[in-house]
Backbone as a printed PyTorch tensor [residue, N CA C, xyz], in Angstrom:
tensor([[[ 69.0550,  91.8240,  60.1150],
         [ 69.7910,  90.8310,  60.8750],
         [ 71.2580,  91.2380,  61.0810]],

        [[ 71.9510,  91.8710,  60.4730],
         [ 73.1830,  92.3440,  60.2250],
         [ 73.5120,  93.2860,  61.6280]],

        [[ 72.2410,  93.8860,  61.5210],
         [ 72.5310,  95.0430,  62.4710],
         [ 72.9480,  94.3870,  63.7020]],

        [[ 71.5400,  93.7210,  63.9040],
         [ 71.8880,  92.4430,  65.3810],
         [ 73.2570,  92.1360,  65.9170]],

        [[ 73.8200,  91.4530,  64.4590],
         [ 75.1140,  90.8450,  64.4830],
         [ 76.3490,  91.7440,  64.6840]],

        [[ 76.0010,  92.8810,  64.3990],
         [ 77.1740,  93.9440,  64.6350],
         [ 77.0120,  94.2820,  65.7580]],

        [[ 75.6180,  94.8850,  66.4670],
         [ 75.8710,  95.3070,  67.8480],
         [ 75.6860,  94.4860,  68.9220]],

        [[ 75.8500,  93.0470,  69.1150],
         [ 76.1460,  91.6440,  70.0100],
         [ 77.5470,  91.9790,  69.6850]],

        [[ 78.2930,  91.6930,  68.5570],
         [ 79.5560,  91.7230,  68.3130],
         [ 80.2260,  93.1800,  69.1900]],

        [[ 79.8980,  94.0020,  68.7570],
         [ 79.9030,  95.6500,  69.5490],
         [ 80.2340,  95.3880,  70.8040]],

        [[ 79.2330,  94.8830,  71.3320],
         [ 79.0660,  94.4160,  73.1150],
         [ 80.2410,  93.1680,  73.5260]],

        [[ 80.3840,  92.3500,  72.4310],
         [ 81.3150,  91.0770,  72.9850],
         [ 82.8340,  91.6100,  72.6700]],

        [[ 82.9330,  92.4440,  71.7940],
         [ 84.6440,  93.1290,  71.7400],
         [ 84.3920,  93.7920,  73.3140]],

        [[ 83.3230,  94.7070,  73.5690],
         [ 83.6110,  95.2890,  74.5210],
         [ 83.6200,  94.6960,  76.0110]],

        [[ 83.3560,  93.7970,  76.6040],
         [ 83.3550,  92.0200,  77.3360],
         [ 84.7400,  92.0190,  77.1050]],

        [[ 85.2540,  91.6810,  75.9560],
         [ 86.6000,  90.8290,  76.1020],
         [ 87.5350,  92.1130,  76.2440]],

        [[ 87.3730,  93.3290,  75.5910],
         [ 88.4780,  93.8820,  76.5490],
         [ 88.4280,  94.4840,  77.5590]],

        [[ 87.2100,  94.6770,  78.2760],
         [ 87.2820,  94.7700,  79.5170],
         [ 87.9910,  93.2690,  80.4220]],

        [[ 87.7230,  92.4380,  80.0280],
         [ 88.3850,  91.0860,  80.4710],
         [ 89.8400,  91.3790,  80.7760]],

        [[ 90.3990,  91.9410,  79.5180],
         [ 91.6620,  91.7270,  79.2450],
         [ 92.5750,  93.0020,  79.7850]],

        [[ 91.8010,  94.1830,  79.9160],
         [ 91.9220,  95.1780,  80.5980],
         [ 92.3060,  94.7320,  82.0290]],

        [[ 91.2160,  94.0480,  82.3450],
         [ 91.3200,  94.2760,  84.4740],
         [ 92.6780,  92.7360,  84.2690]],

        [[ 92.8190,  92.0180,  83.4990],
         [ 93.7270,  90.9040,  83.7950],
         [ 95.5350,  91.4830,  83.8520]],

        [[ 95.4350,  92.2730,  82.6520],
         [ 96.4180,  93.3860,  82.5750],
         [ 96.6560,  94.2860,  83.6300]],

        [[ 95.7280,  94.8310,  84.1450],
         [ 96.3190,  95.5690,  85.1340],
         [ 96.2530,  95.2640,  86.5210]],

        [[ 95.3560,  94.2260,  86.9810],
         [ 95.0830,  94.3860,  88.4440],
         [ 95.3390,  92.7870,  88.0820]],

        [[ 95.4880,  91.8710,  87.8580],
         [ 95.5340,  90.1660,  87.7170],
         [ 97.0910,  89.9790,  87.5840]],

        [[ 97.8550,  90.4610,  86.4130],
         [ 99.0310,  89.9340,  86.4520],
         [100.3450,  91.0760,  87.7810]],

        [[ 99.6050,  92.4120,  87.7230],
         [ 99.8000,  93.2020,  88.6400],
         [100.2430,  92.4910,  90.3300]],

        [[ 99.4030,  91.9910,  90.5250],
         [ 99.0210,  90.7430,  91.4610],
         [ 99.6180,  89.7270,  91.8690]],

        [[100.1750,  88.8700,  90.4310],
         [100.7290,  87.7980,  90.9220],
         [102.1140,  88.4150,  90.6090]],

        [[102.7610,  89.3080,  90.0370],
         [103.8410,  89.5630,  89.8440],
         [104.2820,  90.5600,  91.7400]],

        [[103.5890,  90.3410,  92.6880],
         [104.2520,  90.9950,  93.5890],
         [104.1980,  89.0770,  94.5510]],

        [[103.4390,  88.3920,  93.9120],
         [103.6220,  86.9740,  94.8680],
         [105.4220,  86.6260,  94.3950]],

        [[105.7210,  85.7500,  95.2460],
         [106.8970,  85.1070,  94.8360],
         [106.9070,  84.3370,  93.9160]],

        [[108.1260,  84.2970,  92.8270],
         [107.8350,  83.2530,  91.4080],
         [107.0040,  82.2070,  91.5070]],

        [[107.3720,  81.0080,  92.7020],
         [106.9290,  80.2900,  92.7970],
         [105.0160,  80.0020,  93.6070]],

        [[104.6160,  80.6260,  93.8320],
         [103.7510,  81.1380,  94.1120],
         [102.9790,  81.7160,  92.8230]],

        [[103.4650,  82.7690,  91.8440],
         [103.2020,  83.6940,  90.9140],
         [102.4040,  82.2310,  90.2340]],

        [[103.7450,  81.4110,  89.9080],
         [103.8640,  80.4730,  88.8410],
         [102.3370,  79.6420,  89.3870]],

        [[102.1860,  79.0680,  90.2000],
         [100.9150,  78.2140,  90.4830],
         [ 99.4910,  78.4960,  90.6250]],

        [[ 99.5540,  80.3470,  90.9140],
         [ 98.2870,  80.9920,  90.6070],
         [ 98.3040,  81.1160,  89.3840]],

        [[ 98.8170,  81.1120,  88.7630],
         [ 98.7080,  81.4620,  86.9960],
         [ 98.4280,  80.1910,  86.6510]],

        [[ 99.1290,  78.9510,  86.9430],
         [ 98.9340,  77.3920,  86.3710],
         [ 97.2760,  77.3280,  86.4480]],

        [[ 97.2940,  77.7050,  87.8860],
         [ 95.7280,  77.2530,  87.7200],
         [ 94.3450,  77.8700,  86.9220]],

        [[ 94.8100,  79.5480,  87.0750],
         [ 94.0310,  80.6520,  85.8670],
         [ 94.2880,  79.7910,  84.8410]],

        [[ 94.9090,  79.4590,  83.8490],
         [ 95.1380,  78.9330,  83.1200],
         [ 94.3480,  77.4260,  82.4830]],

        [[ 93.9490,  76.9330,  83.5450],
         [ 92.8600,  76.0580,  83.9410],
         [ 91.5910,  76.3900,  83.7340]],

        [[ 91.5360,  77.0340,  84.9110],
         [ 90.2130,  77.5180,  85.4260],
         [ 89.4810,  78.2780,  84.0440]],

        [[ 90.3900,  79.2240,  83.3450],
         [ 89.3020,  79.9940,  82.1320],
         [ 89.3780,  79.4380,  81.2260]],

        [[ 89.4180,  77.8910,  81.0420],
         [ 88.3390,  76.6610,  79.9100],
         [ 87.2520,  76.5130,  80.5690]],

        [[ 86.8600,  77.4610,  80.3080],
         [ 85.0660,  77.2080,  81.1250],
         [ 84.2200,  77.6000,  79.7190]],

        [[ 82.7790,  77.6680,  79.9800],
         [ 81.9960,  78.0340,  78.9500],
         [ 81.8520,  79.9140,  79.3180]],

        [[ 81.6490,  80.2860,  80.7420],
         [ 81.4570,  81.6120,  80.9670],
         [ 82.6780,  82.4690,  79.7840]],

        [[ 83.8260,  82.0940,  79.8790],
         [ 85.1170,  82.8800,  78.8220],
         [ 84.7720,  82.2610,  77.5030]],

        [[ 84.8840,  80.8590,  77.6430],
         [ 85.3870,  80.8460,  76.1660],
         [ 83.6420,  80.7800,  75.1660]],

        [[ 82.5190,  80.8930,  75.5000],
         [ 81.3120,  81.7910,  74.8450],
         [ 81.7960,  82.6550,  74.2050]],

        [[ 82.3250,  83.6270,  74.9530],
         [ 82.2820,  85.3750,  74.4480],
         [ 83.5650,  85.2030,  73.5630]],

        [[ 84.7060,  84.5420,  74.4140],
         [ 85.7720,  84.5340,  73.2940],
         [ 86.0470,  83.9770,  72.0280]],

        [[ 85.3580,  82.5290,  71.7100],
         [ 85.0190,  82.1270,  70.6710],
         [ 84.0750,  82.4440,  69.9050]],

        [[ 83.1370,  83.1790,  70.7360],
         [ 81.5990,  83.5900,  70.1260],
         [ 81.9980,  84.5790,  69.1020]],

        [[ 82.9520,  85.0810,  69.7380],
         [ 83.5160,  86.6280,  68.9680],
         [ 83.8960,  86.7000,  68.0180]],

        [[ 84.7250,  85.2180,  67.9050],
         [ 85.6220,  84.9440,  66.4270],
         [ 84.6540,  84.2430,  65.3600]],

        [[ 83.7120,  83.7260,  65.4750],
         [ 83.2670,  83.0380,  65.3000],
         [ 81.8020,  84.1880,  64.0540]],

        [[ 81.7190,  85.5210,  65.1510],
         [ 80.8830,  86.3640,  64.3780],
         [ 81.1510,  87.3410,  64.3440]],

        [[ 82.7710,  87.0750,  63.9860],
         [ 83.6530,  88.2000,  63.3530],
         [ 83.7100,  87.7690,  62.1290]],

        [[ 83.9460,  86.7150,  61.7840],
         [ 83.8020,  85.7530,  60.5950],
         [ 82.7860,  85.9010,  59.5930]],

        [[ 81.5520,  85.7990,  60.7270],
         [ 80.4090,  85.8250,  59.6060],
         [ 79.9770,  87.5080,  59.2900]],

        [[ 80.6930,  88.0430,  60.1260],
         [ 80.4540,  89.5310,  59.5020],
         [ 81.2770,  90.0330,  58.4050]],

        [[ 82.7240,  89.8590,  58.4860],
         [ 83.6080,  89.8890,  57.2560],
         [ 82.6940,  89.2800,  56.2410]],

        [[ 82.3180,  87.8760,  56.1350],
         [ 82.0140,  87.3300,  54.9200],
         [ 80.4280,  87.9840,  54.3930]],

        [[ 79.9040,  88.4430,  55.4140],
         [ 78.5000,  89.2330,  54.9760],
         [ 79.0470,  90.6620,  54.4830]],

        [[ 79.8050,  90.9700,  54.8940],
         [ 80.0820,  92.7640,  54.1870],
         [ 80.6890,  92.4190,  53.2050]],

        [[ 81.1250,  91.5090,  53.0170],
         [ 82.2900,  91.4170,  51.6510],
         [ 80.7030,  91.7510,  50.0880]],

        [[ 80.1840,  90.6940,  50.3930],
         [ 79.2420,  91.0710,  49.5400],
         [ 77.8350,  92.2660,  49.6470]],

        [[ 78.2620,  93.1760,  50.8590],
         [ 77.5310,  94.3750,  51.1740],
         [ 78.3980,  95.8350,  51.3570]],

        [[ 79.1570,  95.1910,  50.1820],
         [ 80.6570,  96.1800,  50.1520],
         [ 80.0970,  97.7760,  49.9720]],

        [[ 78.8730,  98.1180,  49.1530],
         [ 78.6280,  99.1550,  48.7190],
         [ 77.9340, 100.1700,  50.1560]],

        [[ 77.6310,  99.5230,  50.7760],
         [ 76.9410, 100.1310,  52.4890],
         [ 77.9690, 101.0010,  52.5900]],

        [[ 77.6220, 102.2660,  53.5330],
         [ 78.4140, 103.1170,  53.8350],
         [ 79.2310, 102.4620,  54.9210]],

        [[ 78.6820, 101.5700,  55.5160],
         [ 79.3080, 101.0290,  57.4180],
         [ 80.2890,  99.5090,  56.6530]],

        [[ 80.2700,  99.5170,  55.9870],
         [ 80.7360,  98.3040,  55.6540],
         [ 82.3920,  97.9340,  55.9110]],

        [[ 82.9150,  99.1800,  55.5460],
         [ 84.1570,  99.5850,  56.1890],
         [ 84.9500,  99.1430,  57.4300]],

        [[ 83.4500,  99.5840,  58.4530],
         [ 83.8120,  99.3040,  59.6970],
         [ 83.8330,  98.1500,  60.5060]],

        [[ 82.5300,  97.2340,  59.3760],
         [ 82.3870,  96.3880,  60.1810],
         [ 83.0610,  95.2720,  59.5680]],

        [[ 84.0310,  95.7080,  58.7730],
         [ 85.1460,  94.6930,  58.0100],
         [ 86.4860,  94.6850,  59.1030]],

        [[ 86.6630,  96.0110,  58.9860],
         [ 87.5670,  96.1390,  60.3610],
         [ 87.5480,  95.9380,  61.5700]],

        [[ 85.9940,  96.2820,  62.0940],
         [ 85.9860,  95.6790,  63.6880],
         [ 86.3450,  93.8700,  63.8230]],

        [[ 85.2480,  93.4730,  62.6670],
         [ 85.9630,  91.6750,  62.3060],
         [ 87.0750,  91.2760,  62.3530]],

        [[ 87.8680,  92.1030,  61.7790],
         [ 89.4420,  91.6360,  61.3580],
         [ 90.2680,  92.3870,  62.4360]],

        [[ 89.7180,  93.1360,  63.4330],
         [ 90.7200,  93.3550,  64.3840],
         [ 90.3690,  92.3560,  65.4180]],

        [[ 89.2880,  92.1540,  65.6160],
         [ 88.8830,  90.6240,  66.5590],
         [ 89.7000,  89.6130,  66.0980]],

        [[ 89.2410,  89.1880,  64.6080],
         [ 90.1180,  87.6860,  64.6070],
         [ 91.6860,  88.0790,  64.6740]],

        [[ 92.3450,  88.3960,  64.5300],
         [ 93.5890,  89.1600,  64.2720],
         [ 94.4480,  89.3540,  65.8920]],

        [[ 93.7530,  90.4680,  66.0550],
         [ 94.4390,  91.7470,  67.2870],
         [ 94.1070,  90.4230,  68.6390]],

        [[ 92.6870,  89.8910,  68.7010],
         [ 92.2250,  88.9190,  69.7790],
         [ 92.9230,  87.2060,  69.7210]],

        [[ 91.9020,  86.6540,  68.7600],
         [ 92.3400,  85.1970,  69.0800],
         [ 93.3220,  85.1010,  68.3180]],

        [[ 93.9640,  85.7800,  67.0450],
         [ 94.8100,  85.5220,  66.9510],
         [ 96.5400,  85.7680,  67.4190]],

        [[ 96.4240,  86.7840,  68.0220],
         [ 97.3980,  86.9500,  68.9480],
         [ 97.5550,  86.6020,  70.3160]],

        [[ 96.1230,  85.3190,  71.1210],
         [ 96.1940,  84.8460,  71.7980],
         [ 96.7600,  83.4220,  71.3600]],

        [[ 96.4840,  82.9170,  70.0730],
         [ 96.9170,  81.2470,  69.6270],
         [ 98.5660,  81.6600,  69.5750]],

        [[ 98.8510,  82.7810,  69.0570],
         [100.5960,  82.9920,  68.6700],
         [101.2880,  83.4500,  69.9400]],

        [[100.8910,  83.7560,  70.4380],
         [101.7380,  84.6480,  71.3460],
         [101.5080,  84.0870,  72.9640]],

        [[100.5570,  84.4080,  73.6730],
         [ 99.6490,  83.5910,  74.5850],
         [ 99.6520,  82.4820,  74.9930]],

        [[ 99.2850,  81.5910,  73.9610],
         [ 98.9560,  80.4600,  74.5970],
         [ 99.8130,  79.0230,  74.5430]],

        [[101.1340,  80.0400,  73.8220],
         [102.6080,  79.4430,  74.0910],
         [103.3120,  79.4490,  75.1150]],

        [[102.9800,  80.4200,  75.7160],
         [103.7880,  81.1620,  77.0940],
         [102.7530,  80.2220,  78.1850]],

        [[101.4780,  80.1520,  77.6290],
         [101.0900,  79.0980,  79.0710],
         [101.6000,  77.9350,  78.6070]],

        [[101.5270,  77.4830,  77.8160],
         [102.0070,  76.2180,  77.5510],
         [103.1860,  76.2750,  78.5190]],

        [[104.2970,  76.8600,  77.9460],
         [105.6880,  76.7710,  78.6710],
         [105.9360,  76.8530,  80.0220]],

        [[104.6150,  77.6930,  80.7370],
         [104.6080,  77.9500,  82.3840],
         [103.6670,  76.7530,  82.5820]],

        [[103.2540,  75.6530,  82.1470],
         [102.0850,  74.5670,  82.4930],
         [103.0480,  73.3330,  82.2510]],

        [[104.6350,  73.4990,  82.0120],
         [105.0870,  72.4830,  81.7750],
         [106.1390,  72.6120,  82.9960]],

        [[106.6400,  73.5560,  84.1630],
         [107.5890,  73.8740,  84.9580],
         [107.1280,  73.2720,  86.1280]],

        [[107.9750,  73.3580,  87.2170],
         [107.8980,  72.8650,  88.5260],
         [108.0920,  74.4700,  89.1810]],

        [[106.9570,  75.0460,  89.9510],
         [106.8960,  76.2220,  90.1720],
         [108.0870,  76.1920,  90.9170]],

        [[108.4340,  75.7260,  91.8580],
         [109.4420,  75.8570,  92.6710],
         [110.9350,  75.5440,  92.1020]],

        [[111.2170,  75.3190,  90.8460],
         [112.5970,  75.1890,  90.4390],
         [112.6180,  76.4840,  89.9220]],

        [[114.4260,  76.2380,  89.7540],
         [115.3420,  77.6120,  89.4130],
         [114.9940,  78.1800,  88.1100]],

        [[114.2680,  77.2050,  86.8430],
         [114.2660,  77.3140,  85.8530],
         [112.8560,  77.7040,  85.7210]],

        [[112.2020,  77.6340,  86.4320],
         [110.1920,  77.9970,  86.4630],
         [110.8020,  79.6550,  86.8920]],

        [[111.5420,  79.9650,  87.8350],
         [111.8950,  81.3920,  88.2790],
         [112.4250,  82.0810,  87.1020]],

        [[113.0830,  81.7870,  86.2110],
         [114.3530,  82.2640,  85.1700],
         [112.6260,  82.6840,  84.0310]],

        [[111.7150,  81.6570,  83.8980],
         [110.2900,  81.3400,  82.9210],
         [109.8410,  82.6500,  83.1840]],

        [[109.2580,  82.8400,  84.5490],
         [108.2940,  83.5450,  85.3940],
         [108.9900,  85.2130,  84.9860]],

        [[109.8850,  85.3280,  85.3270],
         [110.1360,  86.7780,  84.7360],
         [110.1250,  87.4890,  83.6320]],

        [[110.4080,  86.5830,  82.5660],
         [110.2260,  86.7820,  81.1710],
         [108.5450,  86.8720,  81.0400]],

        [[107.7690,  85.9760,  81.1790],
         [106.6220,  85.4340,  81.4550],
         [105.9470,  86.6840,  81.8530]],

        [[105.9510,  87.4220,  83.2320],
         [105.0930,  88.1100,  83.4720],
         [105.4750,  89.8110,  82.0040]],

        [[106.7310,  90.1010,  81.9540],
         [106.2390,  90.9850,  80.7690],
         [105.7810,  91.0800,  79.8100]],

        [[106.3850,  89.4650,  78.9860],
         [105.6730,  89.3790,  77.6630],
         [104.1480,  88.8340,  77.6010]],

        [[104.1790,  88.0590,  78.4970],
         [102.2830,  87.9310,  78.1370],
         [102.0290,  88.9350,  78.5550]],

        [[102.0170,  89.8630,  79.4470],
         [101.2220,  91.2520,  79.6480],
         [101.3980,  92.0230,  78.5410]],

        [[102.3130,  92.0070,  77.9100],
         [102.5700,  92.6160,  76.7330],
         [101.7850,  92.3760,  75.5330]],

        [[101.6750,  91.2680,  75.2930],
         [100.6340,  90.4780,  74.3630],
         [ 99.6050,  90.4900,  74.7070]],

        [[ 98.7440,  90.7290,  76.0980],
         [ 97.7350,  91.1780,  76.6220],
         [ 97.1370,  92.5350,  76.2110]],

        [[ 98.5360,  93.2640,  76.1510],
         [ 97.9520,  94.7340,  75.9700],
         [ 97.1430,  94.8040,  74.3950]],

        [[ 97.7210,  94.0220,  73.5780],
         [ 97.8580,  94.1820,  72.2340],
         [ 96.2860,  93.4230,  72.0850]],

        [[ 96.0520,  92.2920,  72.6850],
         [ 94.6380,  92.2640,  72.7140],
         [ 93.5990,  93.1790,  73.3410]],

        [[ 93.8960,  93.8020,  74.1310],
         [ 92.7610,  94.6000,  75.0650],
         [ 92.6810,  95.6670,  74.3580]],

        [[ 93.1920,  95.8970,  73.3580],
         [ 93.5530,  97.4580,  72.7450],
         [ 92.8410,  96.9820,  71.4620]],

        [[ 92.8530,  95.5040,  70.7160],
         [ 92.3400,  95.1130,  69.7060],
         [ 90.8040,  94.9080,  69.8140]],

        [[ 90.2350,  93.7670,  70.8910],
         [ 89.1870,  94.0890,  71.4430],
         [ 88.1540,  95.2020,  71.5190]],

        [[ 89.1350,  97.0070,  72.0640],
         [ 88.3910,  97.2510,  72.2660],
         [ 88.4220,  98.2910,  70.8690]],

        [[ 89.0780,  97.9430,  70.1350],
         [ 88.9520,  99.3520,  69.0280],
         [ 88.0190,  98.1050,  67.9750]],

        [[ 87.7320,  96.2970,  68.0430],
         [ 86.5060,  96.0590,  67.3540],
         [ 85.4110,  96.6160,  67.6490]],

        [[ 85.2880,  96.6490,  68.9550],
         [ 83.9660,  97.3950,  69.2910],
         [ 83.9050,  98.4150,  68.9510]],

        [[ 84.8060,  99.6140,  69.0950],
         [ 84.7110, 100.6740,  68.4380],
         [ 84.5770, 101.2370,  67.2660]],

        [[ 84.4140, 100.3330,  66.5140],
         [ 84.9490, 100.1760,  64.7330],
         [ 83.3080,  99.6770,  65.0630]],

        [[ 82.8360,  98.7630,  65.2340],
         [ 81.1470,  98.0240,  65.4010],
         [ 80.3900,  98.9320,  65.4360]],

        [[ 80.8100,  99.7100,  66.5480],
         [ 79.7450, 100.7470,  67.5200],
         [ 79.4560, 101.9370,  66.4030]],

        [[ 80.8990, 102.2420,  65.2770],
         [ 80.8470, 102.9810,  64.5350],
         [ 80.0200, 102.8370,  63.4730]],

        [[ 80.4320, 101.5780,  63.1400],
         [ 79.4300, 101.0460,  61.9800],
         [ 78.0790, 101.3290,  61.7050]],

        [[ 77.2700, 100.6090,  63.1090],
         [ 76.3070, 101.1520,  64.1160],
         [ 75.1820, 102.3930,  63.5970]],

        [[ 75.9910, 103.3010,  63.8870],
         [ 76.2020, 104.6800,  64.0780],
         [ 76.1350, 105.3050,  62.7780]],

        [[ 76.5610, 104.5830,  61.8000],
         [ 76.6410, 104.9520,  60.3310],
         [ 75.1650, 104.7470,  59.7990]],

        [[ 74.7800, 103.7970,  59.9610],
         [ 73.3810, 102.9690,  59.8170],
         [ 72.2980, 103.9610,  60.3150]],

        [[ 72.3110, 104.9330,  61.0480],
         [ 71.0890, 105.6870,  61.6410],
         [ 71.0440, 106.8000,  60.8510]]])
């Protein structure tokens, strides 16, 4: 059963940073050539729009059996893969949702509280588009080295 759980997990790091990949480069890419105010109201609504079940499945799903894999290797410490699949866990909860609750989903907060068209949503919006891309990167890079750490695990097992 373990195995299961590592390579779904494998596949859902690799989902979310491809997610976080194309949002990073071609999504915020995008709205950062619209005008602030403009920028600011396509993002209000992304911001919206991905509380759906299609995102937040894979993204909660992830944390959720990153969790139960940490707490299953802890007591399957002696496995050769166990290593990995302690680390692919803990770079998910960590590198992913947790640097989306800290970092992330403050910055929407703060752009979901502006009037796109004031001086002070413009002054938001610039800061805004580097540092969440920035904090983006740090997930898409976390994402995808769980999977890689999974895939390894994996791999150990054969």
């Amino acid at each position: 059963m373990i195995n299961s759980l590592v390579f779904v997990s494998a596949l859902g790091g690799g989902l979310m940073a491809g997610f976080f990949f194309a949002f990073s480069v071609l999504v915020m890419k995008a709205l950062s050539a619209l005008s602030p105010a403009q920028g600011i109201s396509a993002m209000q609504s992304i911001n919206i729009v991905v509380i759906n079940p299609w995102f937040m499945t894979p993204f909660l799903g992830m944390a959720v059996l990153s969790g139960v894999l940490i707490t299953m290797v802890i007591f399957r410490w002696q496995e050769t893969n166990s290593a990995y699949v302690f680390a692919g866990g803990l770079l998910y909860l960590l590198g992913t949702l947790g640097v989306t609750i800290a970092f992330n989903v403050p910055r929407n907060e703060a752009l979901a509280a502006v009037v796109p068209d004031s001086t002070e949503a413009a002054r938001l919006w610039a800061g805004y588009l580097t540092e969440w891309t920035r904090w983006n990167h740090v997930r898409t890079i976390a994402a995808l080295a769980s999977s890689v750490a999974l895939t390894i695990a994996l791999l150990k097992r054969c």
